[in-house]
DSSP file (Angstrom, degrees, kcal/mol; ACC not computed):
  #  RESIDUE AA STRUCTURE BP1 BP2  ACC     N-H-->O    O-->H-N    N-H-->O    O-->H-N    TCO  KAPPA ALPHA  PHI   PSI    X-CA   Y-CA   Z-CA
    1    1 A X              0   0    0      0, 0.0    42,-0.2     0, 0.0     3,-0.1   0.000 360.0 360.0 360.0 124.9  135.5  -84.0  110.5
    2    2 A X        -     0   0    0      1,-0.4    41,-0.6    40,-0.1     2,-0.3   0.880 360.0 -34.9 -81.7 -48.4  135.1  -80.5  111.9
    3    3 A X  E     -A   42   0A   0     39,-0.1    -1,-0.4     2,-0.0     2,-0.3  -0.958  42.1-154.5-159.7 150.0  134.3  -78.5  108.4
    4    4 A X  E     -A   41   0A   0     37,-2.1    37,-1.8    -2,-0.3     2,-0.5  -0.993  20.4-149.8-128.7 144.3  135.4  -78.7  105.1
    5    5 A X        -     0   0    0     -2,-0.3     2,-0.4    35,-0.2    35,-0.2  -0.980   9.3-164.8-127.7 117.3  135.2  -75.1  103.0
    6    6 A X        -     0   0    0     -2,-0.5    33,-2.9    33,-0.1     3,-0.3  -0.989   6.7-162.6-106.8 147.8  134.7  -74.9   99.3
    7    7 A X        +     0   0    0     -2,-0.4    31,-0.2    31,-0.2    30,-0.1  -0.552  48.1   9.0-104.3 145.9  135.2  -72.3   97.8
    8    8 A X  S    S+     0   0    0     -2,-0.3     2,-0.3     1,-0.2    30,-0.2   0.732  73.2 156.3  77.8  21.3  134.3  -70.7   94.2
    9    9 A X  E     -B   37   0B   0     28,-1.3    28,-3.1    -3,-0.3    -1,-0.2  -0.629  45.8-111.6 -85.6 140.2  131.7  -73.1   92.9
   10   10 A X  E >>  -B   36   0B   0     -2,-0.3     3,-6.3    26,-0.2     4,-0.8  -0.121  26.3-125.7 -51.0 135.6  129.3  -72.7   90.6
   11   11 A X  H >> S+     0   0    0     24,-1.9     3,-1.2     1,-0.3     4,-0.5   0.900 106.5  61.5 -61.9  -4.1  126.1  -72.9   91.9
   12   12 A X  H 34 S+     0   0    0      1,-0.2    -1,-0.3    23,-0.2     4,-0.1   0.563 100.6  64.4 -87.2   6.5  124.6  -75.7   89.6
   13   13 A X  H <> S+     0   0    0     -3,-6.3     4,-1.5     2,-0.1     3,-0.3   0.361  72.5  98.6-116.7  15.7  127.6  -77.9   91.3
   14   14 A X  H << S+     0   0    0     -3,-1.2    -2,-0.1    -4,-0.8    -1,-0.1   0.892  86.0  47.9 -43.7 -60.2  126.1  -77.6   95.0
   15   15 A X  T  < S+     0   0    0     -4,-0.5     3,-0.2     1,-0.2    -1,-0.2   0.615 100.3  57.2 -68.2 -10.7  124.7  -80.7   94.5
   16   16 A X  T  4 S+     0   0    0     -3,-0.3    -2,-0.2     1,-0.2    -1,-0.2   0.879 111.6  46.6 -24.7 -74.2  127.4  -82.5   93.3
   17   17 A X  S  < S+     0   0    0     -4,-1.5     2,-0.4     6,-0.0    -1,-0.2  -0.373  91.8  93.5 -74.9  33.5  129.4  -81.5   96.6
   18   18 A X  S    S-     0   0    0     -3,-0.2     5,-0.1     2,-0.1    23,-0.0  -0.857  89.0 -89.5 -57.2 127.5  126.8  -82.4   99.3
   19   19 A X    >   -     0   0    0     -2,-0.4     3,-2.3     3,-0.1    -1,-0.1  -0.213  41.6-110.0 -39.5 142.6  126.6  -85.7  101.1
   20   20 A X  G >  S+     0   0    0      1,-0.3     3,-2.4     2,-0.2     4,-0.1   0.787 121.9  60.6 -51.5 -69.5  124.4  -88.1   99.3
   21   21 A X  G 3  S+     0   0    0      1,-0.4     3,-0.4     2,-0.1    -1,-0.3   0.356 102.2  49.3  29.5 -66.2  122.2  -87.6  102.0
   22   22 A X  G <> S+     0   0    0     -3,-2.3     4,-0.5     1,-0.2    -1,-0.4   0.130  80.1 104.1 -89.0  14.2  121.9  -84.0  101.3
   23   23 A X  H <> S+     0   0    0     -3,-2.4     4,-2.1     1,-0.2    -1,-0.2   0.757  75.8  57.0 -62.2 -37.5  121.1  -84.1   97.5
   24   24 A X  H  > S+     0   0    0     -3,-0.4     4,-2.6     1,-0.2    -1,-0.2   0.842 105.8  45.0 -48.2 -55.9  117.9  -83.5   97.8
   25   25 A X  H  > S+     0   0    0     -4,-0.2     4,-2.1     2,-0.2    -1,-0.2   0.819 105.6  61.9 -58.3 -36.3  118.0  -80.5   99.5
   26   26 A X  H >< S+     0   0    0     -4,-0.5     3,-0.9     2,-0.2    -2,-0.2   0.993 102.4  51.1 -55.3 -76.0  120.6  -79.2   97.4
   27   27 A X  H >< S+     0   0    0     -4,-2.1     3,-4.4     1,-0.3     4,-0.5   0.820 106.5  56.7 -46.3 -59.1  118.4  -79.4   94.5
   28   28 A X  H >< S+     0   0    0     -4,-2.6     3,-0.7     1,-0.3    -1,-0.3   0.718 105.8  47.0 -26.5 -61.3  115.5  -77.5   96.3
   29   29 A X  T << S+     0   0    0     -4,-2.1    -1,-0.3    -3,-0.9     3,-0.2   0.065  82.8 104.1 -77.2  22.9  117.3  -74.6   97.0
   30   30 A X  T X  S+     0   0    0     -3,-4.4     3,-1.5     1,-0.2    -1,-0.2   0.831  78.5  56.1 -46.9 -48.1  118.9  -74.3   93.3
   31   31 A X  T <  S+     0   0    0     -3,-0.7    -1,-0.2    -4,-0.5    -2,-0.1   0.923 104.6  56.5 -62.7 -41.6  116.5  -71.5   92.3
   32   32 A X  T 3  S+     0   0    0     -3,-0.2     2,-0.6    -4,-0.1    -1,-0.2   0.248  95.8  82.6 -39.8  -5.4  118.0  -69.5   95.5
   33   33 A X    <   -     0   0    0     -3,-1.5     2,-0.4     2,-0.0     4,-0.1  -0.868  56.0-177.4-125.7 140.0  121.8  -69.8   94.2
   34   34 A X        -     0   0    0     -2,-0.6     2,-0.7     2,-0.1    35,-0.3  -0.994  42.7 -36.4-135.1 132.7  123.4  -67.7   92.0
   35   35 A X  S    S+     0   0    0     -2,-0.4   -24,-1.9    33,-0.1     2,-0.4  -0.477 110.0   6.1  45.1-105.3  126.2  -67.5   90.6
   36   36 A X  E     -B   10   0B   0     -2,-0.7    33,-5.8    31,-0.2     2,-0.4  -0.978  68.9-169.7-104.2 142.3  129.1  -68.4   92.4
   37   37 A X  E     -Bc   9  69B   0    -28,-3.1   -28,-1.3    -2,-0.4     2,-0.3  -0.934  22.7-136.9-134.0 142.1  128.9  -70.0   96.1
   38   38 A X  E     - c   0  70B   0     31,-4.6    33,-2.2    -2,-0.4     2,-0.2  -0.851  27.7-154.4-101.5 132.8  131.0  -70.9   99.0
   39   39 A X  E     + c   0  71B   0    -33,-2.9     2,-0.2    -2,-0.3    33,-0.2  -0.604  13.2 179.0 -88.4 148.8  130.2  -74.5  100.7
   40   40 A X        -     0   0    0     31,-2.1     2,-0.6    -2,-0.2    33,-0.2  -0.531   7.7-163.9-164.4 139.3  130.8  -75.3  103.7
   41   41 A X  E     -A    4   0A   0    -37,-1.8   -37,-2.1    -2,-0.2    33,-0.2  -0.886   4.3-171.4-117.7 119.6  130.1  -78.7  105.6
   42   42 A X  E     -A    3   0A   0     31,-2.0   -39,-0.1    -2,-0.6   -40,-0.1  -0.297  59.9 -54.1 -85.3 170.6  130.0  -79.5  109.3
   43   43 A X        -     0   0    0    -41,-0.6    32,-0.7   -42,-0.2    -1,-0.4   0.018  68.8-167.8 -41.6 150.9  129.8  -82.7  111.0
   44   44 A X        +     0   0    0     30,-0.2     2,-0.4    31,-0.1    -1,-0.1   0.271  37.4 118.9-148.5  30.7  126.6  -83.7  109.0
   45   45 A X  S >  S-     0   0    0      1,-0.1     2,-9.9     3,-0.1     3,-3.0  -0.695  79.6-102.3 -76.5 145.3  124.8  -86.9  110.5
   46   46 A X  T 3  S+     0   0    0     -2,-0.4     3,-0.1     1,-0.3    -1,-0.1  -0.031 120.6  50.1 -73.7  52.4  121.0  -86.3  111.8
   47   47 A X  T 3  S+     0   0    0     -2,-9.9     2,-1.0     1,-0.2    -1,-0.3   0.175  85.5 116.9-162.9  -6.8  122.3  -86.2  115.8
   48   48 A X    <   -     0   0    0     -3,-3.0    28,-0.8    -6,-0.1    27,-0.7  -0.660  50.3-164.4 -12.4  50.1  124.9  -83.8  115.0
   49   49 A X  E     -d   76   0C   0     -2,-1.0     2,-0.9    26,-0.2    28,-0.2  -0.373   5.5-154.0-111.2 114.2  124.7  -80.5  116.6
   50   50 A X  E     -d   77   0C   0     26,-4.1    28,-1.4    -2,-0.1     2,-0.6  -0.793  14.9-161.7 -81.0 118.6  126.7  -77.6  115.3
   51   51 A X    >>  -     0   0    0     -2,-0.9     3,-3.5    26,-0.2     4,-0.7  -0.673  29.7-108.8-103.7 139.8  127.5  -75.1  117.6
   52   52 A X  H 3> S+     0   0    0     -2,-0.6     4,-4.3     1,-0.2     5,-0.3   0.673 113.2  64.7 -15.7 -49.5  128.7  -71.3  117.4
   53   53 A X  H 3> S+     0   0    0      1,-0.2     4,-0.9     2,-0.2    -1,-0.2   0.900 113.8  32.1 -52.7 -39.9  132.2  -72.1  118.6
   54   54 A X  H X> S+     0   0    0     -3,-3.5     3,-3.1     1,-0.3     4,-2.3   0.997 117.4  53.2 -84.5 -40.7  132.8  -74.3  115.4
   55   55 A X  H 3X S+     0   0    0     -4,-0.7     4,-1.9     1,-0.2    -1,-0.3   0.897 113.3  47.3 -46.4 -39.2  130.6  -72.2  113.0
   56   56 A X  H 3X S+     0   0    0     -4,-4.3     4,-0.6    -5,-0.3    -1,-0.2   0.768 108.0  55.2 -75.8 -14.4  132.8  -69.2  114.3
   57   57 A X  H <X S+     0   0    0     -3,-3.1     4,-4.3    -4,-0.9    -2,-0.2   0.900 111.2  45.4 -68.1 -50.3  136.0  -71.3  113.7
   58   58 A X  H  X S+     0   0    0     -4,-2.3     4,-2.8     1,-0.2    -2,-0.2   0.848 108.5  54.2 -58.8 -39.8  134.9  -71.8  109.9
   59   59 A X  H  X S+     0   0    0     -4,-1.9     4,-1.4    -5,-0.3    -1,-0.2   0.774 109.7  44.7 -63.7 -44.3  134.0  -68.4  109.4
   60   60 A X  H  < S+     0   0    0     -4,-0.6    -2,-0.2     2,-0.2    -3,-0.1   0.885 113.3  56.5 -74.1 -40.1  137.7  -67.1  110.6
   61   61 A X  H  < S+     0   0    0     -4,-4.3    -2,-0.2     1,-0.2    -3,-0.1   0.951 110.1  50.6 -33.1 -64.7  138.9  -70.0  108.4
   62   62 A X  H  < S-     0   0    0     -4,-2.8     2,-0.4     1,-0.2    -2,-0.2   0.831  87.0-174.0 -10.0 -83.6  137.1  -68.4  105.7
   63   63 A X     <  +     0   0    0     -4,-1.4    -1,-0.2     2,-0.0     2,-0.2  -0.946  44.2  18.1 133.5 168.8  137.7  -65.3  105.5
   64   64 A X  S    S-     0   0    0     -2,-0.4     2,-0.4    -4,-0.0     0, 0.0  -0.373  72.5-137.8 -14.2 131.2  136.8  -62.2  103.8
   65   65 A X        -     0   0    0     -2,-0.2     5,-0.0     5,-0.0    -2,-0.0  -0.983  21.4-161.5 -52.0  93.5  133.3  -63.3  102.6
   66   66 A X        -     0   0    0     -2,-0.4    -3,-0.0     1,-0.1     0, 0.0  -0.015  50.3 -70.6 -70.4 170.5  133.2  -61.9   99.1
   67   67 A X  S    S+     0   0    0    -30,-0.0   -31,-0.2     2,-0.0    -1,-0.1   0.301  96.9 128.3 -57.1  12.4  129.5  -61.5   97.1
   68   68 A X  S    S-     0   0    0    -33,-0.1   -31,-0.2   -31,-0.1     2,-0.1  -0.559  70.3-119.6 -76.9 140.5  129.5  -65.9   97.0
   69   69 A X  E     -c   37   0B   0    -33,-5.8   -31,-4.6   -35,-0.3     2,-0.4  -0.467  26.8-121.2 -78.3-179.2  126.7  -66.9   98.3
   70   70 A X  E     -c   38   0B   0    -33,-0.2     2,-0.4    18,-0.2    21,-0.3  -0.996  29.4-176.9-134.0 130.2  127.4  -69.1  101.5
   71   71 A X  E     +c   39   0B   0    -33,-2.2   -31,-2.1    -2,-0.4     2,-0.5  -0.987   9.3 172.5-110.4  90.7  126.0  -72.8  101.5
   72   72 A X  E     -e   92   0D   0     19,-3.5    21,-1.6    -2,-0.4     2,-0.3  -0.835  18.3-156.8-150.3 152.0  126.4  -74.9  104.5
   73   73 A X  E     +e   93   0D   0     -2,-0.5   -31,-2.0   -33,-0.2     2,-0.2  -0.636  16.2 166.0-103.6 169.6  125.3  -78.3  105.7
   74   74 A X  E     -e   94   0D   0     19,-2.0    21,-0.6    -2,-0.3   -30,-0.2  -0.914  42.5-125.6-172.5 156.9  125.1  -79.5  109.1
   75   75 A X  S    S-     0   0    0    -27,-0.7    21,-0.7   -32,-0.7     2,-0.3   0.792 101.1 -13.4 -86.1 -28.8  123.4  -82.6  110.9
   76   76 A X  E    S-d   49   0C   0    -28,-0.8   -26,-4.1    19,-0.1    -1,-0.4  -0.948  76.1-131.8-156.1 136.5  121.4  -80.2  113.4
   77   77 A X  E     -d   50   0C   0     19,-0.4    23,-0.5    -2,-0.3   -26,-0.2  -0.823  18.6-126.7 -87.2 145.0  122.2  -76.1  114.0
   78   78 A X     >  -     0   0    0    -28,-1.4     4,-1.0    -2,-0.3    23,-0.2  -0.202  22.5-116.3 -82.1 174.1  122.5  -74.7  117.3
   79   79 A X  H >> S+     0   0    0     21,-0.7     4,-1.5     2,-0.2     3,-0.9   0.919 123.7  43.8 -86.8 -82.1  120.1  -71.5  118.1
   80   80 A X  H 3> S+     0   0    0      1,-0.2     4,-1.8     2,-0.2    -1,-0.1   0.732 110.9  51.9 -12.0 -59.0  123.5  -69.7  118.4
   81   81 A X  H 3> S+     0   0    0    -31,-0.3     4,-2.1     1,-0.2    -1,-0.2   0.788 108.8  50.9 -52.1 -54.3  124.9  -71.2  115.5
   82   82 A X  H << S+     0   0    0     -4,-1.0     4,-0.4    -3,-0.9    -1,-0.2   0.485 106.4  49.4 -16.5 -51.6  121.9  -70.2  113.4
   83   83 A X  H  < S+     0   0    0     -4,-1.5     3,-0.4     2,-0.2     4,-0.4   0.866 112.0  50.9-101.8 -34.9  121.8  -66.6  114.1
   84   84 A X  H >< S+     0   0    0     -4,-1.8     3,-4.4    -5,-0.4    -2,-0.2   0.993 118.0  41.2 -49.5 -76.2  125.7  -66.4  113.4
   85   85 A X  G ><>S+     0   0    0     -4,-2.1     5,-1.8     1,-0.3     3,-1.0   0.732 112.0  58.2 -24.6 -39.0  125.0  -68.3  110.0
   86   86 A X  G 3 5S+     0   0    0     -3,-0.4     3,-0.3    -4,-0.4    -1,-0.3   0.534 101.7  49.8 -99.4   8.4  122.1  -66.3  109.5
   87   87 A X  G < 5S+     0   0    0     -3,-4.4    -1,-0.3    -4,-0.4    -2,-0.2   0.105 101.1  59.1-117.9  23.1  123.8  -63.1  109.6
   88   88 A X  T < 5S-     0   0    0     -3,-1.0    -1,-0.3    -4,-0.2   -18,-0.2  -0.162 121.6-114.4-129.3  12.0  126.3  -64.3  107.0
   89   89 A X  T   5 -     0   0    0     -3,-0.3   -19,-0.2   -20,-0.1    -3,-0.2   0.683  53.9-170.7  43.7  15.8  122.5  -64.8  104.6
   90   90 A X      < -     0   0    0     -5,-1.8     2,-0.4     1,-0.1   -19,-0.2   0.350  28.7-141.7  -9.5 147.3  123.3  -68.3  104.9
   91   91 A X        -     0   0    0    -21,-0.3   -19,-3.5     2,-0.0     2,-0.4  -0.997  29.2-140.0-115.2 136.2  121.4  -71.1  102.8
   92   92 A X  E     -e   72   0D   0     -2,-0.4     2,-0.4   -21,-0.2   -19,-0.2  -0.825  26.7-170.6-111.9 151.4  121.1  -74.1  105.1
   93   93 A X  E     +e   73   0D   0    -21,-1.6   -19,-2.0    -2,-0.4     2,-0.4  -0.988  34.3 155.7-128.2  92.2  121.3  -77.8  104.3
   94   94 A X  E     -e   74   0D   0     -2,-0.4   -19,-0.2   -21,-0.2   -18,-0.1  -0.999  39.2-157.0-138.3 123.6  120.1  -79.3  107.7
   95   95 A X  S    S+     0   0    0    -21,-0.6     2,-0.3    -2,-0.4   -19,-0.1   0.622  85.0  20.8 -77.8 -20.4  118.5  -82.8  108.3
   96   96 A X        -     0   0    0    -21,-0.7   -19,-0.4   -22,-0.1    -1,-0.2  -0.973  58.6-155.8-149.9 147.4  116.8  -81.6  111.4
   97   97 A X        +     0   0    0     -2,-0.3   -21,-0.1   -21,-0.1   -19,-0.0  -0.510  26.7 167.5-140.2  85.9  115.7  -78.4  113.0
   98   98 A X        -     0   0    0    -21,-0.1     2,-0.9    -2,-0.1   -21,-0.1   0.244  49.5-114.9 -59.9 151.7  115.5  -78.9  116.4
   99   99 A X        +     0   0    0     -2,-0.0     2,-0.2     2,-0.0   -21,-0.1  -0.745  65.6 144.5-124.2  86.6  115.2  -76.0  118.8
  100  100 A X        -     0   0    0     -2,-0.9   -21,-0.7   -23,-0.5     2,-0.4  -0.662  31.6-153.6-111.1 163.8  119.1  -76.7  120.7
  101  101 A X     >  -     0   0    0     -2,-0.2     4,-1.0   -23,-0.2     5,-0.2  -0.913  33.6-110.2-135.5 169.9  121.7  -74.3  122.1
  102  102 A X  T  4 S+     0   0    0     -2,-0.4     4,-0.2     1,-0.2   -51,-0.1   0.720 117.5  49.4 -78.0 -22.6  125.1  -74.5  122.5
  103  103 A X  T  > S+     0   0    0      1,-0.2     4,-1.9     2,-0.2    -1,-0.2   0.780 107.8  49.1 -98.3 -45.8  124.4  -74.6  126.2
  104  104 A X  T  4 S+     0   0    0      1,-0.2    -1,-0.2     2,-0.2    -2,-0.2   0.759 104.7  54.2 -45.9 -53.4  122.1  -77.0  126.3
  105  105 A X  T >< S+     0   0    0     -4,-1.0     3,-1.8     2,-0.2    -1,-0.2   0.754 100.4  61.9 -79.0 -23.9  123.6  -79.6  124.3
  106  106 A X  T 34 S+     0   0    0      1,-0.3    -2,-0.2    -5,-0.2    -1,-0.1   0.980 101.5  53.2 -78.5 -43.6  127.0  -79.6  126.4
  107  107 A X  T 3<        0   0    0     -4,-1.9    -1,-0.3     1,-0.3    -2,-0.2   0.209 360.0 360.0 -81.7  33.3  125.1  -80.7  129.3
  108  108 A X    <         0   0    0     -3,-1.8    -1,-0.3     0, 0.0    -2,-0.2   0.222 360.0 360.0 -85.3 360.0  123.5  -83.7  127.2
């Protein structure tokens, strides 16, 4: 799986659509969600690494970003990845946070 994007949910059904795995989290960051929210889930096992290229693929997938807030899980975010994400007000869903780059990680 590279991403999957949903779109137009209410936020009290974030935790529905999350991997079990990521239920927890979901719930935390309920008070944070409002209204309506766009998901979107990358590879999402704890040795995962997302990196810009795909986050920027998902993001042209996207769209337009309308006033939804934007939700997305991931097994690990890249530094790259991150600051793209974080400049979209992202809420993140993360099993680890790990201090990677996209550069870094290719030559693992």
């Amino acid at each position: 799986m590279k991403f999957q994007i949903s779109r137009n949910l209410d936020a009290h059904l974030i935790k529905e659509r999350v991997p079990t795995q990521y239920k927890n989290l979901a719930v935390s960051c309920e008070s944070e969600l409002r209204g309506k929210c766009t998901l979107i889930t990358f590879p999402h096992h704890n040795r995962d690494i997302v990196k810009s290229g795909l986050v920027g693929k998902a993001l042209k997938s996207l769209g337009t970003l309308t006033d939804h807030q934007l939700v997305v899980v991931g097994g690990c975010f890249s530094i790259e990845a991150t600051n793209i994400l974080n400049s979209k007000k992202a809420i993140f869903l993360s099993l680890s946070d790990q201090y990677i780059t996209d550069t870094y990680h290719s030559n693992v």
